[in-house]
N, CA and C atoms as a LAMMPS dump frame, in Angstrom:
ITEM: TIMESTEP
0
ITEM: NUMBER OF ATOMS
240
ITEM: BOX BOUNDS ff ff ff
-5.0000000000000000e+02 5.0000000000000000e+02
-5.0000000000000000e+02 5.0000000000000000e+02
-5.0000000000000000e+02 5.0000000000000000e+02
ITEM: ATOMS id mol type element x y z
1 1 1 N 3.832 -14.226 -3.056
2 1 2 C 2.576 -14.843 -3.425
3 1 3 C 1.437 -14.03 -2.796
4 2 1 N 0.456 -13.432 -3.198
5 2 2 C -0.679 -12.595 -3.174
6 2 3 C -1.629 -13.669 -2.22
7 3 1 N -1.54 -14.11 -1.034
8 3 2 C -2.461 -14.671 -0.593
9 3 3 C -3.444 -14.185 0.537
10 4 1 N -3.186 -12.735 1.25
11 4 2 C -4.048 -12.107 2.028
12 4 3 C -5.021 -11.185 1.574
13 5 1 N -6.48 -11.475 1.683
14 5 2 C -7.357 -10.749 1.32
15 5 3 C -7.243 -9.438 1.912
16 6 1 N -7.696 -8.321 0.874
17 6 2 C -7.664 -6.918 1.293
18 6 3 C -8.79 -6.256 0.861
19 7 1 N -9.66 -5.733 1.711
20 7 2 C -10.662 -5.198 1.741
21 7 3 C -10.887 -3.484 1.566
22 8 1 N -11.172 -3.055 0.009
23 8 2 C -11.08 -1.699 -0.212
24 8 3 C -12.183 -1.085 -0.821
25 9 1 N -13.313 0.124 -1.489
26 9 2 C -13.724 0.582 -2.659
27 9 3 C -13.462 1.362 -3.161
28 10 1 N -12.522 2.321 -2.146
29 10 2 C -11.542 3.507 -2.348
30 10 3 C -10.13 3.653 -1.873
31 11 1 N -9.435 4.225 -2.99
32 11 2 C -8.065 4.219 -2.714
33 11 3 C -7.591 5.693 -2.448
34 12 1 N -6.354 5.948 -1.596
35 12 2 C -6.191 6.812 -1.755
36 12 3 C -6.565 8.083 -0.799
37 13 1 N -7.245 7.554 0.517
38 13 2 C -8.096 8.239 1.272
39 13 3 C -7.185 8.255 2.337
40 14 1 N -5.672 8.286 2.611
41 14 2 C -4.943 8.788 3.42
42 14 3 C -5.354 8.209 4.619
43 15 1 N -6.249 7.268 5.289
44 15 2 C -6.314 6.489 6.477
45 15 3 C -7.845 7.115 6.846
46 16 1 N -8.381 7.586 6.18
47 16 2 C -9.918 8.327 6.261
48 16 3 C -10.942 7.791 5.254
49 17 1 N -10.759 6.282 4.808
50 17 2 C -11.559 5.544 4.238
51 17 3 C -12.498 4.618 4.774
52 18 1 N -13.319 4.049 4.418
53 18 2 C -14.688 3.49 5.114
54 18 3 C -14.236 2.632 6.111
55 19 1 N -14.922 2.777 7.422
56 19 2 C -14.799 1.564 8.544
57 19 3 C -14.471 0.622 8.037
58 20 1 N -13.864 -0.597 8.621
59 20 2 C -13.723 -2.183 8.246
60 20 3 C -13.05 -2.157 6.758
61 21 1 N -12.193 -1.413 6.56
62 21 2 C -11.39 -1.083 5.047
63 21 3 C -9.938 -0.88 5.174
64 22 1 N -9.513 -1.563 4.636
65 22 2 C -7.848 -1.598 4.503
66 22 3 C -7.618 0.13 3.88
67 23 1 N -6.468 0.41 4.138
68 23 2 C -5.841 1.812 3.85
69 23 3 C -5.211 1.109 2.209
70 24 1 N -5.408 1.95 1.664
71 24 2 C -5.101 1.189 0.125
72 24 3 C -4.783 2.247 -0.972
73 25 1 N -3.559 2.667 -1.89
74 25 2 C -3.356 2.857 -2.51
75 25 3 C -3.239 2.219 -4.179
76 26 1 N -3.205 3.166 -4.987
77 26 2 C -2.956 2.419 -6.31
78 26 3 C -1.231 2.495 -6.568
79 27 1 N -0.542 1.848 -6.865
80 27 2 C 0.817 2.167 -7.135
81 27 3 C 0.994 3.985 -7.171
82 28 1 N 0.476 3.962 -8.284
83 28 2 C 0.713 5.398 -8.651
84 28 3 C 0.659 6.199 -7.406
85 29 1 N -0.749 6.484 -6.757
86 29 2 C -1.169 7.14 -5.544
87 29 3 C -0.102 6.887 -4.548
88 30 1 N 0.739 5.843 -4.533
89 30 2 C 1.55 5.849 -3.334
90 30 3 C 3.026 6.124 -3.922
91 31 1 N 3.291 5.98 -4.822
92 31 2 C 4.521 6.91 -5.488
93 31 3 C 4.436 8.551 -5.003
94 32 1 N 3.38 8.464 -5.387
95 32 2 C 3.227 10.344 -5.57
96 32 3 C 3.067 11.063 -4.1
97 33 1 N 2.437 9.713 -3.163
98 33 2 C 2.514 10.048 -1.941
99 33 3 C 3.832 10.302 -1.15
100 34 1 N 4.829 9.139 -1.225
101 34 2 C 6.222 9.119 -1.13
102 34 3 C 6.976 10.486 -1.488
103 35 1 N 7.071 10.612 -3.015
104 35 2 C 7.011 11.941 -3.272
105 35 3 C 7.118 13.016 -2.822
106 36 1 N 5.933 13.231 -2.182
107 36 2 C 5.598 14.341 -1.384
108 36 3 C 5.785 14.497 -0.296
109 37 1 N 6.6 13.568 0.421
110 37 2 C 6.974 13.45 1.966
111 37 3 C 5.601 12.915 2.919
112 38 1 N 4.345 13.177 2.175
113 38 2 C 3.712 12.006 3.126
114 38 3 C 3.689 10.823 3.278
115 39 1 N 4.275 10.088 3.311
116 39 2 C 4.901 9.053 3.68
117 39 3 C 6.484 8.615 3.738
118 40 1 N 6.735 8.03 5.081
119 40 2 C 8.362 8.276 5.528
120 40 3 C 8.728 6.822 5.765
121 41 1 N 9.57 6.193 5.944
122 41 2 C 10.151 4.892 6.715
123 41 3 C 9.424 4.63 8.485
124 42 1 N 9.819 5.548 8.27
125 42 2 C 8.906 5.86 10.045
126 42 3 C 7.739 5.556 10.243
127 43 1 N 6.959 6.095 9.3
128 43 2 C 5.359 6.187 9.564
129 43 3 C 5.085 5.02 9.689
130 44 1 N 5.75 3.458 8.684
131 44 2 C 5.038 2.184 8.514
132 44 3 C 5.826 1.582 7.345
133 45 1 N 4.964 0.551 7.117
134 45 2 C 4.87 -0.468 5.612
135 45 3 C 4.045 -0.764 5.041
136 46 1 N 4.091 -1.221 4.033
137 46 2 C 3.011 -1.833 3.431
138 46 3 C 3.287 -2.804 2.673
139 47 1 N 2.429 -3.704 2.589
140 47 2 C 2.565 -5.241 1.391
141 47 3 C 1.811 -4.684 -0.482
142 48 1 N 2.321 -5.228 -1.22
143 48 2 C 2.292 -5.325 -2.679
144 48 3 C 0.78 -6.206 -2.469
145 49 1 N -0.499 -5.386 -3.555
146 49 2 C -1.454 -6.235 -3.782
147 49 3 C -1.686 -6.228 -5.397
148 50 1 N -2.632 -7.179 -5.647
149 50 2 C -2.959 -7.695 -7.047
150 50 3 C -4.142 -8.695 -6.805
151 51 1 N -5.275 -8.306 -7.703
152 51 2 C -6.648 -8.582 -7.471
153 51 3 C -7.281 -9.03 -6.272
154 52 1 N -6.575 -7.781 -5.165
155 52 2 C -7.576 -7.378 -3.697
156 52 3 C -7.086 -8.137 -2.998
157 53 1 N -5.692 -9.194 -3.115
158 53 2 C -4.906 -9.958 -2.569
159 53 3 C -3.599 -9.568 -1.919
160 54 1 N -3.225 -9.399 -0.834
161 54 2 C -1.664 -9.214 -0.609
162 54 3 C -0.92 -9.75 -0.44
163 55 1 N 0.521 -9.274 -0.85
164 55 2 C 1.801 -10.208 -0.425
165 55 3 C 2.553 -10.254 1.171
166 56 1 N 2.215 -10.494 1.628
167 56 2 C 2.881 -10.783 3.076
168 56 3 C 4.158 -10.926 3.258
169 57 1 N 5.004 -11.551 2.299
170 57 2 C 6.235 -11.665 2.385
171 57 3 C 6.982 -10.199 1.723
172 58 1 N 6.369 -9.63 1.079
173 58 2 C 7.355 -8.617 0.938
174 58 3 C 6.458 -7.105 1.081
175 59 1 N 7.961 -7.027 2.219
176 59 2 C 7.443 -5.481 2.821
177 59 3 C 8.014 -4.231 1.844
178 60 1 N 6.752 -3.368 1.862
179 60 2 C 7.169 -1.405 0.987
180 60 3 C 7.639 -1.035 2.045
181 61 1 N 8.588 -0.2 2.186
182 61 2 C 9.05 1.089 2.717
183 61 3 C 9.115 2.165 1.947
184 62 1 N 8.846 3.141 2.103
185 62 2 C 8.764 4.502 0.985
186 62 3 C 10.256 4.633 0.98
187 63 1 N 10.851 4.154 0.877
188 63 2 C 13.033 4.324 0.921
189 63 3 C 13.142 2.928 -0.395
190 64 1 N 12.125 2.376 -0.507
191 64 2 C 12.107 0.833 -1.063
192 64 3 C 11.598 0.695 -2.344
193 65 1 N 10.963 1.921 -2.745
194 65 2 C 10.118 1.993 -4.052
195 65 3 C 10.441 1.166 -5.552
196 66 1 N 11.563 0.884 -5.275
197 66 2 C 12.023 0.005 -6.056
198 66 3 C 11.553 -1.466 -6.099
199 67 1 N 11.032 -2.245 -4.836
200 67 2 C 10.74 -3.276 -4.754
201 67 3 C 9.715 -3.804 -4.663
202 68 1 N 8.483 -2.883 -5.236
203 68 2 C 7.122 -2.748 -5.544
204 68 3 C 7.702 -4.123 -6.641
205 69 1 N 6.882 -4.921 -7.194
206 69 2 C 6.492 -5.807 -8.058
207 69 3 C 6.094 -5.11 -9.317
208 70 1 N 6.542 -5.67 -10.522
209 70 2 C 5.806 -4.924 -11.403
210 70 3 C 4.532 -5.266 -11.737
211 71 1 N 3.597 -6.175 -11.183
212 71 2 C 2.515 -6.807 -11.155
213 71 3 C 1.878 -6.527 -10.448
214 72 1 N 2.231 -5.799 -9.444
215 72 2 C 1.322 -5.141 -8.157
216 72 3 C 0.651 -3.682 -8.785
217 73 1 N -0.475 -3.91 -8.154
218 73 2 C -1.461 -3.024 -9.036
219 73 3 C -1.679 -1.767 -7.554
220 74 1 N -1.97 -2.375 -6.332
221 74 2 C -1.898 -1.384 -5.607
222 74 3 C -0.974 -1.913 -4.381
223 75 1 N -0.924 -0.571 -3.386
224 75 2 C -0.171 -1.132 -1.978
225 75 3 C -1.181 -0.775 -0.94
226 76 1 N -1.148 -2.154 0.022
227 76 2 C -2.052 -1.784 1.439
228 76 3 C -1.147 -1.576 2.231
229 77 1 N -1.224 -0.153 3.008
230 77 2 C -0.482 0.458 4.28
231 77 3 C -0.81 0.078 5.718
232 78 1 N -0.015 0.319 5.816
233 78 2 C -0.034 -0.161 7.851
234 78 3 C 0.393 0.789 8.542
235 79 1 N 0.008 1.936 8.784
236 79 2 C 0.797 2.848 9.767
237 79 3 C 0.999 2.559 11.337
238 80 1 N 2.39 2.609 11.597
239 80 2 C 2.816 2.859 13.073
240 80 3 C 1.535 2.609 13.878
């Protein structure tokens, strides 16, 4: 259930996005990140969001890509 507010205007900014701003990808952006080895199991997690809301109960791991939601529009990260 999408019930934690997430605060973004840019996605995609690798942890170098505006003060007081959640780290925030679009699905895609964090596929492609995974991808590319920037992002590992190690580094963190992240929760499934959908209209600027997150899911709390279910954690991303880049090993996990499978369990993205198909309704989730982006993912907010948490690094280590």
């Amino acid at each position: 259930m999408y019930t934690e507010e997430v605060k973004f205007t840019e996605t995609g900014k690798y942890g170098c996005g505006s003060e007081g701003e959640d780290d925030v990808y679009t699905v895609e952006e964090f596929r492609e990140f995974v991808d590319s080895g920037m992002f590992i199991d190690y580094d963190g997690f992240g929760y499934p969001v959908k209209d600027s809301k997150a899911d709390p109960n279910i954690w991303i791991k880049p090993s996990r890509l499978y369990e993205i939601p198909e309704d989730a529009t982006h993912i907010v990260w948490y690094n280590r």
